[in-house]
N, C-alpha and C positions, 0 to 999 in steps of 0.2 A: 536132359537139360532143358528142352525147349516145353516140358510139360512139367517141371519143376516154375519154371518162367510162369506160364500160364496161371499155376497157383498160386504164386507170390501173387499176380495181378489182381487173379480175384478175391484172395484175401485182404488187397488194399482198397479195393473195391468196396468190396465189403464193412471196411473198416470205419470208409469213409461216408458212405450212408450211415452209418448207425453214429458215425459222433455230427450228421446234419442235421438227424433226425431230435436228437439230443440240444439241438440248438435253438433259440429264438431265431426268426431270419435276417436279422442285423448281421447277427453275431454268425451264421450257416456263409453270410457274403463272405464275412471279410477272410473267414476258413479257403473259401473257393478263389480269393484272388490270384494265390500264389499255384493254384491247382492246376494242371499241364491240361488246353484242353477237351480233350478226348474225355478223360477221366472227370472232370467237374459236369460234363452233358453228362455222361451217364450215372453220377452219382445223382444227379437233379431229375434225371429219365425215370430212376426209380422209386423220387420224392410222390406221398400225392398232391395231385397235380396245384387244388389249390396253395400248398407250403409252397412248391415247387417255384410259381407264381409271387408270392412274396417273395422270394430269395430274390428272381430277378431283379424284380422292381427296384430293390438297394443297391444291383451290383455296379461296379463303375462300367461305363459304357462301353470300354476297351475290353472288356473280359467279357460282358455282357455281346459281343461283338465276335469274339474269337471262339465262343460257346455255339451260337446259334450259324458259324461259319460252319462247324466240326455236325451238327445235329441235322437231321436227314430234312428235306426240304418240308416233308408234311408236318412235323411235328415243330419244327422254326417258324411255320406257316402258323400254325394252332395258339403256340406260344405268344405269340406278337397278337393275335385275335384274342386272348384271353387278358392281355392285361386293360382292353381297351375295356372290362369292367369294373366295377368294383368291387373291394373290398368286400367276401362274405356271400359272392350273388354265383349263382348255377356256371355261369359264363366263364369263372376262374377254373372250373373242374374240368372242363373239357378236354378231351383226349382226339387226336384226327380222327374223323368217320371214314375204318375202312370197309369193305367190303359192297362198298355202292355201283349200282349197276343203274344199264337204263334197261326203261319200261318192253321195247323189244323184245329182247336180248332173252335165249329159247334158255331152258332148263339146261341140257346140255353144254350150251358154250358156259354158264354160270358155273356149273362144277367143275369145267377144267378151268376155269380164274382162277375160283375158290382153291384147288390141287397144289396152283404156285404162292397163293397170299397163304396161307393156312401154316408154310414152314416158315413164318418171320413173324407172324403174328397170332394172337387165340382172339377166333370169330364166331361170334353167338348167333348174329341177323342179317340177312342180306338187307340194302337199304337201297330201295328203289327209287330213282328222281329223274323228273324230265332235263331237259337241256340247261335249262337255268338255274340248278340247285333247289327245287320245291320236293320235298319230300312226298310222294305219293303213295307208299308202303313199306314194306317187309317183309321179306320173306325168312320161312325158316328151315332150318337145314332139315327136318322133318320133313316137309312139306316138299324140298326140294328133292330130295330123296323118292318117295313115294308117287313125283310126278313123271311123265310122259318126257320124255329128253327132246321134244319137238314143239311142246308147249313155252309160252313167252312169260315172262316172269309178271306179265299183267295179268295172267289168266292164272296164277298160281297165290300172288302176296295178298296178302291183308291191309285194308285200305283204313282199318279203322284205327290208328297207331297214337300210342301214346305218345306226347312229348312235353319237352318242359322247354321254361324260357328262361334266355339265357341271363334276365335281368331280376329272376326269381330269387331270394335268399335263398338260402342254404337251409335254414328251418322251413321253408316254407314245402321247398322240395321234399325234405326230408317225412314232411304228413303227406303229400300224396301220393309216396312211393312206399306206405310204411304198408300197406293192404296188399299190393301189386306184384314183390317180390321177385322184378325181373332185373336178371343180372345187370344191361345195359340197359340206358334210356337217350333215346336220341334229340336234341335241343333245337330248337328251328327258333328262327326269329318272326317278328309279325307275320313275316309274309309266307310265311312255313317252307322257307332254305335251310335245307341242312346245314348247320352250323360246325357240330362235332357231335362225343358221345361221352355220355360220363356214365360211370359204373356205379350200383347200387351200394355196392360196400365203401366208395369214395366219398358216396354224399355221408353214411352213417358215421366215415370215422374221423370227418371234418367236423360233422355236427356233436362227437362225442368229444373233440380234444376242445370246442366251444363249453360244453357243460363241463367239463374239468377245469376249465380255467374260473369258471360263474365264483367255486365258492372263493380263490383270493380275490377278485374283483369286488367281493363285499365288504372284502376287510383291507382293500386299498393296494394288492400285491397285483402287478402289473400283469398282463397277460403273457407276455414277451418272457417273463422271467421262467429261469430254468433251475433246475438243481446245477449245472452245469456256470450257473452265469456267474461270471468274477465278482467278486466281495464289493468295491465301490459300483457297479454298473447296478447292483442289486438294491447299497444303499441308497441312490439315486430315486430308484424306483418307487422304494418302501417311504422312504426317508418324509416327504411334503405331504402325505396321507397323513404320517403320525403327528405332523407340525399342525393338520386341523383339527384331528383327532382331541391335541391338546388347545385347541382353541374352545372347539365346544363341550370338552371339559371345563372350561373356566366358564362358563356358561352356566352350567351344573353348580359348580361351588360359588357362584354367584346368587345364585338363589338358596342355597345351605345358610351363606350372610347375610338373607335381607333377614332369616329367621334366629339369628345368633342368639338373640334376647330367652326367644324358646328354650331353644337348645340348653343355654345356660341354665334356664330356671328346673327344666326336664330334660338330664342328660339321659335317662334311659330310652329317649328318641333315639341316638346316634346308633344305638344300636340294631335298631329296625329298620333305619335309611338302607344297610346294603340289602337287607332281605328284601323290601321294595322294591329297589331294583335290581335286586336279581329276577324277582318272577314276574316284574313286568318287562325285562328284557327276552326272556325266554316265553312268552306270550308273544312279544312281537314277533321274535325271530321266527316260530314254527308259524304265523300269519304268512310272514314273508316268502317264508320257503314254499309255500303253496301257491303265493302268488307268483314268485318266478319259476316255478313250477307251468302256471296255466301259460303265463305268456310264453314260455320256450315251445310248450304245445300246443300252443294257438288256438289254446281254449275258452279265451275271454276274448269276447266278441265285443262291436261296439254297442256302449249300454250297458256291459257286463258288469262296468268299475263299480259302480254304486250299488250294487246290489252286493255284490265282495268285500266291500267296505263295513257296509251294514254287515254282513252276515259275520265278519270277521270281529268286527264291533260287539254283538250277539252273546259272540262266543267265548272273548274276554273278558267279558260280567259274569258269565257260567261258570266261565272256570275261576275267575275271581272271586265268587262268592267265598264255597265251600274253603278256601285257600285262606282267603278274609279271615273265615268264624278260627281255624286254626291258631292263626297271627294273632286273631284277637285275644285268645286262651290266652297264647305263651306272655301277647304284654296284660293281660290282667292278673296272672298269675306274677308276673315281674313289679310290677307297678303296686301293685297291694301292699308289698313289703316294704315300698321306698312311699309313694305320694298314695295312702290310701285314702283319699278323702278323693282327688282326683282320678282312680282308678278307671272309675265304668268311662268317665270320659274319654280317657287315653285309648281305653277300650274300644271306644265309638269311633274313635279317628282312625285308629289301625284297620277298624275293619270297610268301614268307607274309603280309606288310603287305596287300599291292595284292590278294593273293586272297582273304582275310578283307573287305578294306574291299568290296570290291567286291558280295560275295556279302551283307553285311549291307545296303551301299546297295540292291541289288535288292531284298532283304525289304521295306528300308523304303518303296523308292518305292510298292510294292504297298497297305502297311499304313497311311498315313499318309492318301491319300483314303480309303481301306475305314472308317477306324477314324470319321474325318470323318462320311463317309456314316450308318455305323450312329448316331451319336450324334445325328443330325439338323439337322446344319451341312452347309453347300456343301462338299463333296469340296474344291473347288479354291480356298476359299480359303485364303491363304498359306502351302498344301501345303508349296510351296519353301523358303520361310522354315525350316518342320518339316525336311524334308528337308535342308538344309543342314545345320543344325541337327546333325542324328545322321552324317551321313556327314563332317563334320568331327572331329567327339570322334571315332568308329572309328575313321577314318582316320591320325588322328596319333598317337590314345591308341595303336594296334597295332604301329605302326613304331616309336615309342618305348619302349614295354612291352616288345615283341618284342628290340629293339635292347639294352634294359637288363638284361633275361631272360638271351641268347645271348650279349651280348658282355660279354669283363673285362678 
């Protein structure tokens, strides 16, 4: 019976991580209100640590209170030091730093520490600090191993230790651990205190459920949102994206009317407006992707923008040519049979149309996270939205301007 018990626990245990996990951390709180708790610490013990971090932040401060009563003193200690950063920065990932020792302190007495820590916890590095929390080394259990059981853990650790700070993004961490490949890394602030320790795989799989969220943020779907999230909490989300969506649509068909007259006299225009913007949307968008591409990898340095713009610019005339002369066939081919006295004209405008749109789609896919970026918003969110946005007014404003211009 009492190991029947045990399973029931840990399969609720269990249960209960995977539908937090499954949650935005609104929605991960209000699950955990009613959670007895022992069982909400250790559903949250085994979140990473940045989730973990946002759930608190939402929960009400009574629960939030009866959580961190129930959780062991170092990691209620950690806890409460992690939320003092923000959003996104090294500081939220932090786990307690154990296995710290002072500078003393002989190889011998270290491995009978290590003998009692080692059955409650998995220990990678000794972490050596003087009296005030200044990080001075590390030692490794290799190293510990292979030394003299009379020698002091100063004559043994490595002084030359990597760390991260704790006010560092999460991408940023993310490139200069991506060569290093060491389980833990240990976080010190200015004055190099040991702060805590965040794990190699926690920074990768915070920075991966960021890049999974990138691509709805281009098209206005909320980060927060889950498969999991109830039908109006969802509509909410989506809902004020598609309300601008249809504003700078009207934008778009507002320039289709300044040229109605066109249109009118040359209806086999209409028929070209979507392919226009079709491949100068798809022009923009593979711009875009490379540019939030460089920025998540912090490959665009400052200075870089303009040269990206151009080069992206470049490259939508290139690929807009050859694309152009095709357009151009199908509407002179088209156009022959209906206005052939106006033909090669229509001709001229479609193929100036698609090269124009096209080379302004690549600027903008370029400028539209850049411009995001600099002004201190998410590059990606509702990029697309933007990006539709201008590559439709170009695209039809040019074939119809172009078309009203050259043809009479």
């Amino acid at each position: 019976m009492e190991n029947a018990h045990i399973d029931t626990r840990a399969d609720t245990s269990a249960a209960l991580i995977e539908a937090l996990r499954a949650r935005p951390a609104s929605e991960a709180a209000k699950l955990l209100e009613d959670i007895e708790a022992t069982q909400a610490y250790e559903g949250l013990a085994a979140l990473n640590p940045a989730f973990a971090q946002d759930i608190i932040a939402v929960l009400p401060t009574m629960q939030r209170n009866r959580i961190f009563a129930v959780a062991t003193p170092d990691i209620a200690k950690q806890w409460t030091r992690n939320q003092s950063y923000a959003h996104g920065a090294v500081g939220r990932l932090m786990e307690p730093a154990i296995g710290v020792f002072a500078a003393d302190m002989t190889v011998g007495a270290t491995i009978e520490a290590l003998r009692t820590l080692v059955k409650s916890a998995f220990i990678t590095y000794g972490y050596i600090t003087d009296a005030n929390g200044k990080l001075l080394g590390i030692v490794t259990m290799r190293d510990l191993l292979f030394a003299d059981n009379d020698k002091t853990l100063a004559e043994v650790m490595l002084t030359e230790v990597f760390a991260l700070s704790p006010q560092s993004p999460i991408s940023d961490a993310m490139r200069l651990t991506l060569n290093r490949h060491y389980p833990v890394y240990p976080v010190c602030d200015d004055n190099g205190n040991l702060l805590g320790l965040v794990r190699g795989q926690t920074i990768f799989e915070s920075e991966a459920f960021e890049i999974t969220a990138q691509a709805g943020s281009m098209v206005g779907v909320d980060r927060e949102e889950r498969i999991s999230t109830p039908l109006m909490r969802s509509f909410k989300f989506r809902h004020p994206w598609l309300q601008l969506n249809l504003l700078t649509a009207f934008l778009a068909g507002g320039v289709v009317a300044m040229f109605q007259g066109t249109i009118d006299k040359f209806v086999i225009l209409a028929a070209f407006l979507p392919v226009l913007a079709g491949q100068a949307g798809n022009t923009g968008c593979q711009a875009m992707a490379v540019t939030l591409r460089g920025i998540t990898l912090g490959e665009i340095k400052s200075g870089d923008g303009k040269v990206l713009v151009i080069k992206e610019g470049v490259l939508g005339a290139l690929n807009g040519a050859p694309i152009g002369v095709i357009a151009a066939i199908a509407m002179y081919i088209t156009a022959s049979a209906q206005y052939p006295a106006q033909a090669a004209m229509l001709t001229l405008a479609t193929f100036l149309a698609m090269v124009g749109a096209c080379t302004v789609s690549g600027i903008s896919g370029a400028i539209v996270p850049l411009t995001l970026k600099r002004y201190g918003a998410d590059p990606a969110t509702a990029s697309s939205i933007f990006l539709t946005t201008s590559t439709d007014i170009v695209s039809m404003g040019l074939l119809l301007g172009l078309a009203a211009l050259l043809v009479r």
